[in-house]
HTML snippet that shows the backbone in 3Dmol.js (N, CA, C, O; Angstrom):
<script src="https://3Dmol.org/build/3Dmol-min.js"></script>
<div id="view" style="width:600px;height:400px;position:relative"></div>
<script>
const pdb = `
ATOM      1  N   UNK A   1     114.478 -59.390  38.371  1.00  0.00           N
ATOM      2  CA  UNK A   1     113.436 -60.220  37.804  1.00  0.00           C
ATOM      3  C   UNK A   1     113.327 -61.500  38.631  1.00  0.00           C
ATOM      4  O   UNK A   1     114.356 -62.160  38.773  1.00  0.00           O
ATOM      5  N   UNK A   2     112.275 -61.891  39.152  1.00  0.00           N
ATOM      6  CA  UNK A   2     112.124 -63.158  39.812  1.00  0.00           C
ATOM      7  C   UNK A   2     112.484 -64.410  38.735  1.00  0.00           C
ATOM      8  O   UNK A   2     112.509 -64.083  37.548  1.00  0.00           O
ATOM      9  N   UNK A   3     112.659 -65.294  38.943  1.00  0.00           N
ATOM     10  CA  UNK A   3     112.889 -66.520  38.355  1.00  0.00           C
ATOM     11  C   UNK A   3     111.685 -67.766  38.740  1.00  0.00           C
ATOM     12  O   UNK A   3     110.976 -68.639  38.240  1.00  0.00           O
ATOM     13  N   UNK A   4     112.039 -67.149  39.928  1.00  0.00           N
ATOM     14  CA  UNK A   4     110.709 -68.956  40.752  1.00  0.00           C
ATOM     15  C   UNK A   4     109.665 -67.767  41.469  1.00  0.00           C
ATOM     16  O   UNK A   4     110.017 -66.933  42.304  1.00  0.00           O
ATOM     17  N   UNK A   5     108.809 -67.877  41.113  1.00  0.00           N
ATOM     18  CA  UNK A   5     107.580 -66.839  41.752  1.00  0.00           C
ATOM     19  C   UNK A   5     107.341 -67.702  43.137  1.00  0.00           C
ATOM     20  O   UNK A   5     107.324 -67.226  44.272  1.00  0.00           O
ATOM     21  N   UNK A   6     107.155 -69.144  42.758  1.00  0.00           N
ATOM     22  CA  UNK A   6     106.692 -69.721  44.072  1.00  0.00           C
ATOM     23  C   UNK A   6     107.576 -69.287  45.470  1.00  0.00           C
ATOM     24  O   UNK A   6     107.184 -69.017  46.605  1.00  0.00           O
ATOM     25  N   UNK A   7     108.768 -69.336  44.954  1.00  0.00           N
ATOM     26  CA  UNK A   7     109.469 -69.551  46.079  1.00  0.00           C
ATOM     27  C   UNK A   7     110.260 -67.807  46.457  1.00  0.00           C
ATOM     28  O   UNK A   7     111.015 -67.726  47.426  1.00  0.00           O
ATOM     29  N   UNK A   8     109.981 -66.595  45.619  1.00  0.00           N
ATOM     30  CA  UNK A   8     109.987 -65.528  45.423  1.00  0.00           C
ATOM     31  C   UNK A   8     111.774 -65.057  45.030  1.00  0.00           C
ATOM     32  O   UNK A   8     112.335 -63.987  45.265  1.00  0.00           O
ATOM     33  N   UNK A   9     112.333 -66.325  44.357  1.00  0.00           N
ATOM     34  CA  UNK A   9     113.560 -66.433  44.050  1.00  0.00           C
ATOM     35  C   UNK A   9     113.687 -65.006  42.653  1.00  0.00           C
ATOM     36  O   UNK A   9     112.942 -64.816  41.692  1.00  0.00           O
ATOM     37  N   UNK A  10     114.828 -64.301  43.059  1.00  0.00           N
ATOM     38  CA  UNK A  10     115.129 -63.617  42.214  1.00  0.00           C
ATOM     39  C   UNK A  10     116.588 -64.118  41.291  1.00  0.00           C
ATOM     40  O   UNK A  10     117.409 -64.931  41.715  1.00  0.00           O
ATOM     41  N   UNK A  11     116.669 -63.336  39.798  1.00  0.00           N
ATOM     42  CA  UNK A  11     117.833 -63.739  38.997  1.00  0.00           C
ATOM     43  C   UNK A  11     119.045 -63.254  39.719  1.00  0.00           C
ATOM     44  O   UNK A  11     120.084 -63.907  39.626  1.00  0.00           O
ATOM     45  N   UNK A  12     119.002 -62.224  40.392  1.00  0.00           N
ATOM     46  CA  UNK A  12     120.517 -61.932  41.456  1.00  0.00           C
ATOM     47  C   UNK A  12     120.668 -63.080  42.692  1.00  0.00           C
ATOM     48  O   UNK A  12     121.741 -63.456  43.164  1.00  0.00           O
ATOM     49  N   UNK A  13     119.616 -63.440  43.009  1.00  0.00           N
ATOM     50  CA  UNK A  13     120.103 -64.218  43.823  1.00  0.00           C
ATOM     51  C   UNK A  13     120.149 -65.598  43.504  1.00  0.00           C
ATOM     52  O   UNK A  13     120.863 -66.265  44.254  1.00  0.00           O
ATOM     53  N   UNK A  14     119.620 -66.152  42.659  1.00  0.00           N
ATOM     54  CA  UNK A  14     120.164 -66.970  41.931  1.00  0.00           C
ATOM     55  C   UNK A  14     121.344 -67.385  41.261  1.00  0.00           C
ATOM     56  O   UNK A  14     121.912 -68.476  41.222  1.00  0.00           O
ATOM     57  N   UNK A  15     121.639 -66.085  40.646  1.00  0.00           N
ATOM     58  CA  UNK A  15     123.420 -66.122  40.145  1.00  0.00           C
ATOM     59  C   UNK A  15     124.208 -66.197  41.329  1.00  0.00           C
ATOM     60  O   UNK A  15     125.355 -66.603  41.149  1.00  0.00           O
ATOM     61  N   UNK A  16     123.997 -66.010  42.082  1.00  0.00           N
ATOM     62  CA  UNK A  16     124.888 -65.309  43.476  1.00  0.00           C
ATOM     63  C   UNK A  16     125.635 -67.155  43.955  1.00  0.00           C
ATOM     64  O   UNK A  16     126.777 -67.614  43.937  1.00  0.00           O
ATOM     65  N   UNK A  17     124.058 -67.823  44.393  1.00  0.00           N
ATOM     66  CA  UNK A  17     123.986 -69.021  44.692  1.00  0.00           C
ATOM     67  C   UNK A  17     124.494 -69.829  44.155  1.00  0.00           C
ATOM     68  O   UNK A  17     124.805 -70.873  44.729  1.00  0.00           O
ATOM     69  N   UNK A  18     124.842 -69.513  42.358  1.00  0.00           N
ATOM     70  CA  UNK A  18     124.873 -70.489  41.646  1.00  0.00           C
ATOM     71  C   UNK A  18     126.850 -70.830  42.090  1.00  0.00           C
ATOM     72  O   UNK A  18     127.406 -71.885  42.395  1.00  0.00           O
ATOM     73  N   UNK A  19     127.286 -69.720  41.966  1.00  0.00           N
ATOM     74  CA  UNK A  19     128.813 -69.975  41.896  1.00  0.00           C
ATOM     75  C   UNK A  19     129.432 -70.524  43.433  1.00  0.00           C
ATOM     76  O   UNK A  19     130.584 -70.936  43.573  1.00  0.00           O
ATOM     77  N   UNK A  20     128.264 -70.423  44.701  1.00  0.00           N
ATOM     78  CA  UNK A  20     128.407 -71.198  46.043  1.00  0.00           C
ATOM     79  C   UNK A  20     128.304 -72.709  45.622  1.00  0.00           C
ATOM     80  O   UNK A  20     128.890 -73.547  46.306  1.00  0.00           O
ATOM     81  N   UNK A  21     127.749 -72.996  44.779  1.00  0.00           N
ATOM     82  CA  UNK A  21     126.693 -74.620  44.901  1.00  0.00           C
ATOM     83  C   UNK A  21     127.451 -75.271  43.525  1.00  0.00           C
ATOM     84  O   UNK A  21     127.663 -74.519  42.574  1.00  0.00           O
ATOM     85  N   UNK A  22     127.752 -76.347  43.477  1.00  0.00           N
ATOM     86  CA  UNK A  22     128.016 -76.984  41.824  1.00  0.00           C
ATOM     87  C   UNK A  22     127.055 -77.876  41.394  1.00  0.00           C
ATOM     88  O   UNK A  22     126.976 -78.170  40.201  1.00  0.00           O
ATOM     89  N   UNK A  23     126.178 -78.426  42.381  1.00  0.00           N
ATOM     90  CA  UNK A  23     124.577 -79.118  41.814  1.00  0.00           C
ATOM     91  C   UNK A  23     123.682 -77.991  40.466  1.00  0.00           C
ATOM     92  O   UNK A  23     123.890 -76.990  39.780  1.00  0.00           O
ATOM     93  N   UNK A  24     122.725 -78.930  40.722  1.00  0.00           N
ATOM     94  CA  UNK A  24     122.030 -78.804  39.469  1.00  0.00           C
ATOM     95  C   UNK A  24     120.543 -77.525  40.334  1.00  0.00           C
ATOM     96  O   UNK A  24     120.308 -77.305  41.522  1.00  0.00           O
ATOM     97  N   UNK A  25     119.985 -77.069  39.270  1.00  0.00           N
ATOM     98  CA  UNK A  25     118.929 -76.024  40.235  1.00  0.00           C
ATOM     99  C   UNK A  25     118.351 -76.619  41.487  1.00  0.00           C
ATOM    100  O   UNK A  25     118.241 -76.019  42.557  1.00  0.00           O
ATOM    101  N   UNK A  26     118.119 -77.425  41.330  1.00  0.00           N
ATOM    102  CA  UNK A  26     117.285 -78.157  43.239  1.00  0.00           C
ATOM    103  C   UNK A  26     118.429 -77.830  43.731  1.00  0.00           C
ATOM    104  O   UNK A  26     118.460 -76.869  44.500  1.00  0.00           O
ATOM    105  N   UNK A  27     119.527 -78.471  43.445  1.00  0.00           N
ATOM    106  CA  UNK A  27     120.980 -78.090  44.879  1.00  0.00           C
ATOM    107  C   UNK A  27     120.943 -76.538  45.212  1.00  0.00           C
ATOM    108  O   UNK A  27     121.012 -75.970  46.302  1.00  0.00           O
ATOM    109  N   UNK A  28     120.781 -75.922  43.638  1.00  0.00           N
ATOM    110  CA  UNK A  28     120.875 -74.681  44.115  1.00  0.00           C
ATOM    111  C   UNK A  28     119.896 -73.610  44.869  1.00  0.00           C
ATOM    112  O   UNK A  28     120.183 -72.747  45.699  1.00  0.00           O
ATOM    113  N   UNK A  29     118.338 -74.054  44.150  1.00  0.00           N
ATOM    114  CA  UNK A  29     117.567 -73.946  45.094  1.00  0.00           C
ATOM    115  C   UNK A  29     117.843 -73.692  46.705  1.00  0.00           C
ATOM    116  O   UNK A  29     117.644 -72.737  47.455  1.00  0.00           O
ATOM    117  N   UNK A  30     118.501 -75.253  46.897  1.00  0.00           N
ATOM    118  CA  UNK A  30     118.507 -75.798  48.623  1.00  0.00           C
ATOM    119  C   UNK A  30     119.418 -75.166  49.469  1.00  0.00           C
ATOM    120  O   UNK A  30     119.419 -75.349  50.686  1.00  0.00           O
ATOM    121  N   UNK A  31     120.665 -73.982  48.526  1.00  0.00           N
ATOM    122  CA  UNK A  31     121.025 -73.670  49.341  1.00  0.00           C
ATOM    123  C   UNK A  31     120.721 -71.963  49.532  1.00  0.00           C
ATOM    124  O   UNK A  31     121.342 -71.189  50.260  1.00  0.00           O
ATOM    125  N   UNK A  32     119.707 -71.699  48.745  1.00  0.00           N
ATOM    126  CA  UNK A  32     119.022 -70.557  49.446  1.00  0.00           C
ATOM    127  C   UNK A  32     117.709 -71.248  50.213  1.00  0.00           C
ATOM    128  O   UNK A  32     116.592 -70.795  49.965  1.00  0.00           O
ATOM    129  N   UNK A  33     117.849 -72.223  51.038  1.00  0.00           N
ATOM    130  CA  UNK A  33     116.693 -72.593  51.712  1.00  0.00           C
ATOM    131  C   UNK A  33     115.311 -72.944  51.150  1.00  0.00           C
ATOM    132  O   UNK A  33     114.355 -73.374  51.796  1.00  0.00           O
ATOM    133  N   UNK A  34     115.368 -72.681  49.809  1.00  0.00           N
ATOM    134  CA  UNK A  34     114.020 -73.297  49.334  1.00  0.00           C
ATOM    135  C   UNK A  34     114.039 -74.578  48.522  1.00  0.00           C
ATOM    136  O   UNK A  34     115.119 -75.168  48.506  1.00  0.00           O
ATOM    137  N   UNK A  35     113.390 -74.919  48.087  1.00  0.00           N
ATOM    138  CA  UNK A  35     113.094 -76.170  47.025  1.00  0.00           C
ATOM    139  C   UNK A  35     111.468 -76.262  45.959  1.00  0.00           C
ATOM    140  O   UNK A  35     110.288 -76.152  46.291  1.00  0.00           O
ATOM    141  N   UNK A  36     112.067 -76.485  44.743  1.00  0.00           N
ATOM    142  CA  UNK A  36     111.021 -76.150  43.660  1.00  0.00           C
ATOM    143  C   UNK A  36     109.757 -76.733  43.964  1.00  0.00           C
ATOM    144  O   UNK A  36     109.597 -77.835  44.491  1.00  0.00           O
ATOM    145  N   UNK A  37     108.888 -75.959  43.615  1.00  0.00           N
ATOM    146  CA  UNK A  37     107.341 -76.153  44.006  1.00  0.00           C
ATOM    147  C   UNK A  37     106.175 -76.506  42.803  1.00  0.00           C
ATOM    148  O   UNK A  37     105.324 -77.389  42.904  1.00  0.00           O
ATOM    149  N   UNK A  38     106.353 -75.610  41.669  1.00  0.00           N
ATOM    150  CA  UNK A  38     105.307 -76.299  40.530  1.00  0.00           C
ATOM    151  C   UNK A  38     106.533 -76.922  39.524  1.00  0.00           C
ATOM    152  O   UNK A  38     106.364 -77.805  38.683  1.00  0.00           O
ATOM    153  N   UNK A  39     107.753 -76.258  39.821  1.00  0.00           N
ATOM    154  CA  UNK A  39     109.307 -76.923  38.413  1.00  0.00           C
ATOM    155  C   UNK A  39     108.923 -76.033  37.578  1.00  0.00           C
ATOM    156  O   UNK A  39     109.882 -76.178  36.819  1.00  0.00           O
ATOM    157  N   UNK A  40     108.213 -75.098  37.006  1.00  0.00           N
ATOM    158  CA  UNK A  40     108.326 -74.507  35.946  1.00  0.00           C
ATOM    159  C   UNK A  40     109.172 -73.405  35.670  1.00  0.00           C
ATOM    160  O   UNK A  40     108.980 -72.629  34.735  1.00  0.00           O
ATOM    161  N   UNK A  41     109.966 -73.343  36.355  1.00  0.00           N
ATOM    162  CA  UNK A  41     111.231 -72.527  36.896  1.00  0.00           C
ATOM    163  C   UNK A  41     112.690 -73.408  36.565  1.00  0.00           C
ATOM    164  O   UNK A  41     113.673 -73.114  35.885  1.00  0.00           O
ATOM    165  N   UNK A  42     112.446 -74.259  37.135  1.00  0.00           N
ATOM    166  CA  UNK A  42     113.504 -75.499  36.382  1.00  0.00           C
ATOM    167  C   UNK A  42     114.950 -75.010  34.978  1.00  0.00           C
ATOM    168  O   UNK A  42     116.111 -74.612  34.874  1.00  0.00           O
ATOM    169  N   UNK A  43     114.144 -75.291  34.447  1.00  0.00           N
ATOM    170  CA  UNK A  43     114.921 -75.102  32.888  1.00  0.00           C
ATOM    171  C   UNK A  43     115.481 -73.527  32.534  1.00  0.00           C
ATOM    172  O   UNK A  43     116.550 -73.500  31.923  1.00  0.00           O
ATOM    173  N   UNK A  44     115.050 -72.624  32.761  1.00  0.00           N
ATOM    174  CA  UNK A  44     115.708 -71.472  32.971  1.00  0.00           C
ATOM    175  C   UNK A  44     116.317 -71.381  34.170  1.00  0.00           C
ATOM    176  O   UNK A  44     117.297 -70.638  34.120  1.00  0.00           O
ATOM    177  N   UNK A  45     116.145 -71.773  35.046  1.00  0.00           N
ATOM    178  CA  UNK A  45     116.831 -71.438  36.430  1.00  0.00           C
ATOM    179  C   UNK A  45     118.266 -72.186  36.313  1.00  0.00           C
ATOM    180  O   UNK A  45     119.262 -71.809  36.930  1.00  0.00           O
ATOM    181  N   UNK A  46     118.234 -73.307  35.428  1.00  0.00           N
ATOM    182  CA  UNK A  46     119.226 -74.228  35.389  1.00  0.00           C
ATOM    183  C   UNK A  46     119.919 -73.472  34.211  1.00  0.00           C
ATOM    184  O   UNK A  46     121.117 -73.533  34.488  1.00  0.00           O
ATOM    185  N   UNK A  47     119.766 -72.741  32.953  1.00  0.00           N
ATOM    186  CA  UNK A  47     120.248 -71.720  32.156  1.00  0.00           C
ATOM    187  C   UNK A  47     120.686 -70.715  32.710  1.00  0.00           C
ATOM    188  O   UNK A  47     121.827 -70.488  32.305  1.00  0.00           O
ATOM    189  N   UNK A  48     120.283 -69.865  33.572  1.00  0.00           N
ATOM    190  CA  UNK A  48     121.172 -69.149  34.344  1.00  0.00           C
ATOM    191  C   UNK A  48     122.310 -69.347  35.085  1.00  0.00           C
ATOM    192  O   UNK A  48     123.221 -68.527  35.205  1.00  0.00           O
ATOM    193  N   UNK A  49     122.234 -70.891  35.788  1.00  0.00           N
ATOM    194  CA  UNK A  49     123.059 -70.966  36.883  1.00  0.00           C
ATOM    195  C   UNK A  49     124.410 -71.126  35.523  1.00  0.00           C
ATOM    196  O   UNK A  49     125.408 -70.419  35.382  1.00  0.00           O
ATOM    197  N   UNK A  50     123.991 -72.210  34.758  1.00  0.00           N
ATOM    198  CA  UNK A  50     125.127 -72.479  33.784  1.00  0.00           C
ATOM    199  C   UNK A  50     126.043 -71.290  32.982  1.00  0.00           C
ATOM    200  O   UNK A  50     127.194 -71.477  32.586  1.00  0.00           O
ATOM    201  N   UNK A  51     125.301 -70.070  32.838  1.00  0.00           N
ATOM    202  CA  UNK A  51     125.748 -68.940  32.667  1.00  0.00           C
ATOM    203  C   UNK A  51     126.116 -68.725  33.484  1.00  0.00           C
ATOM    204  O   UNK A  51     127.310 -68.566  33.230  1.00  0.00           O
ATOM    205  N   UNK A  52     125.906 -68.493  34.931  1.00  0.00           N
ATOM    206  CA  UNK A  52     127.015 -67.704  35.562  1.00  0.00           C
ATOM    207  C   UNK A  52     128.481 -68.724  36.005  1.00  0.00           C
ATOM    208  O   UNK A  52     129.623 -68.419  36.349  1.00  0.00           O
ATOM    209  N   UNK A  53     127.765 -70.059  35.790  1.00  0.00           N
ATOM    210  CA  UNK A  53     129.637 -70.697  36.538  1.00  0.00           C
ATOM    211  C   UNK A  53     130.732 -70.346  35.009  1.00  0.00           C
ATOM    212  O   UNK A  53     131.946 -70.148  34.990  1.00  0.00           O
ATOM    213  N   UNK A  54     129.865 -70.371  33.992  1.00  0.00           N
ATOM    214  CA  UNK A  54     130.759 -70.448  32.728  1.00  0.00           C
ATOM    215  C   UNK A  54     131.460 -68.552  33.046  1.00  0.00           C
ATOM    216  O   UNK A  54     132.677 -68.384  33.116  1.00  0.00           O
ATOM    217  N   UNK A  55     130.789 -67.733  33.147  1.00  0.00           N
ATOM    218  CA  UNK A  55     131.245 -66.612  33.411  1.00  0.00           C
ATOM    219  C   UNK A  55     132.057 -66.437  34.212  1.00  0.00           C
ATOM    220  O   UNK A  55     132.984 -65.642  34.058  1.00  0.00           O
ATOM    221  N   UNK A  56     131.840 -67.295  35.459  1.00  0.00           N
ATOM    222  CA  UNK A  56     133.242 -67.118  36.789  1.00  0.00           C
ATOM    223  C   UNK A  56     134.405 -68.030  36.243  1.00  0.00           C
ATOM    224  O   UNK A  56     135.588 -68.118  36.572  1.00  0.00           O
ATOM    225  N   UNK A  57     133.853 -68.500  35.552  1.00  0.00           N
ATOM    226  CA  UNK A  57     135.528 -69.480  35.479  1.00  0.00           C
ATOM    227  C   UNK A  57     135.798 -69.177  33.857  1.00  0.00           C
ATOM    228  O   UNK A  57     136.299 -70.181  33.350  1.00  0.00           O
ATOM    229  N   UNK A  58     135.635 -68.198  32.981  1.00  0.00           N
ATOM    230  CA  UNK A  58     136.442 -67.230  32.272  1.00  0.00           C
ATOM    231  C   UNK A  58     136.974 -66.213  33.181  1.00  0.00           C
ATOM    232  O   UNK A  58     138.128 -65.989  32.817  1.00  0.00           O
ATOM    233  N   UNK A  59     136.657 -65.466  34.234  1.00  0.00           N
ATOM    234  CA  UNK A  59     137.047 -64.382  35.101  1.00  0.00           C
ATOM    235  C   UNK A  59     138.235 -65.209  35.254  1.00  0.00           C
ATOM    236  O   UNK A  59     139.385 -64.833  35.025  1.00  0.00           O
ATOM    237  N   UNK A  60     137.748 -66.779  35.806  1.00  0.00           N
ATOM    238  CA  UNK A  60     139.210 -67.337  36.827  1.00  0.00           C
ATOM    239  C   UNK A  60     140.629 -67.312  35.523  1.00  0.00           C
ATOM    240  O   UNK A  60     141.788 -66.897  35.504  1.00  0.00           O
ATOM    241  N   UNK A  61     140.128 -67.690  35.003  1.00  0.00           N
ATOM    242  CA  UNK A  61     141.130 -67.821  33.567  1.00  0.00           C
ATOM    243  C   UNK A  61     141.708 -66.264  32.585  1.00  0.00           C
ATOM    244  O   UNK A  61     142.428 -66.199  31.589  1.00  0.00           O
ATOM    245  N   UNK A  62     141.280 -65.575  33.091  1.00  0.00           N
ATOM    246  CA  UNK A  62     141.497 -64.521  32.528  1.00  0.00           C
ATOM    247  C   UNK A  62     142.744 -63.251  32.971  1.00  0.00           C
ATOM    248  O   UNK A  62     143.461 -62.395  32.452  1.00  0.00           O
ATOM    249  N   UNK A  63     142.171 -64.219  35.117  1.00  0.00           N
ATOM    250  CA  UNK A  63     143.741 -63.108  35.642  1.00  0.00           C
ATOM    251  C   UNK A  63     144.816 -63.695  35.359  1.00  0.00           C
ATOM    252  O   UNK A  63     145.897 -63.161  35.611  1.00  0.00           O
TER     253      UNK A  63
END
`;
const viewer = $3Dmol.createViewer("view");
viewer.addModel(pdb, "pdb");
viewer.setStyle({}, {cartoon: {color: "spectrum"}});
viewer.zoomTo();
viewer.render();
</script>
């Protein structure tokens, strides 16, 4: 499922990014090379990323 149409950002690669980057969605954005274009992507994009660091760091805590 895309997330940012503008920037043709998908939810896999978004999660992917999120656990590289500890900024907020623009950081994470920036380090797949893009940066937000209308923001209406924003607030879910920033709900995902927060889901996946909370998910990697139960994994980390879990071995």
């Amino acid at each position: 499922m895309y997330i940012c149409i503008c920037n043709a950002i998908r939810e896999t690669d978004l999660r992917r990014a999120a656990t590289r980057c500890e900024g907020d969605a623009e950081a994470t954005y920036a380090t797949l090379g893009k940066r937000p274009n209308c923001g209406q992507c924003l607030e879910e994009a920033q709900e995902i990323i927060e889901q996946e660091r909370a998910a990697a760091s139960c994994e980390i805590f879990a071995v």
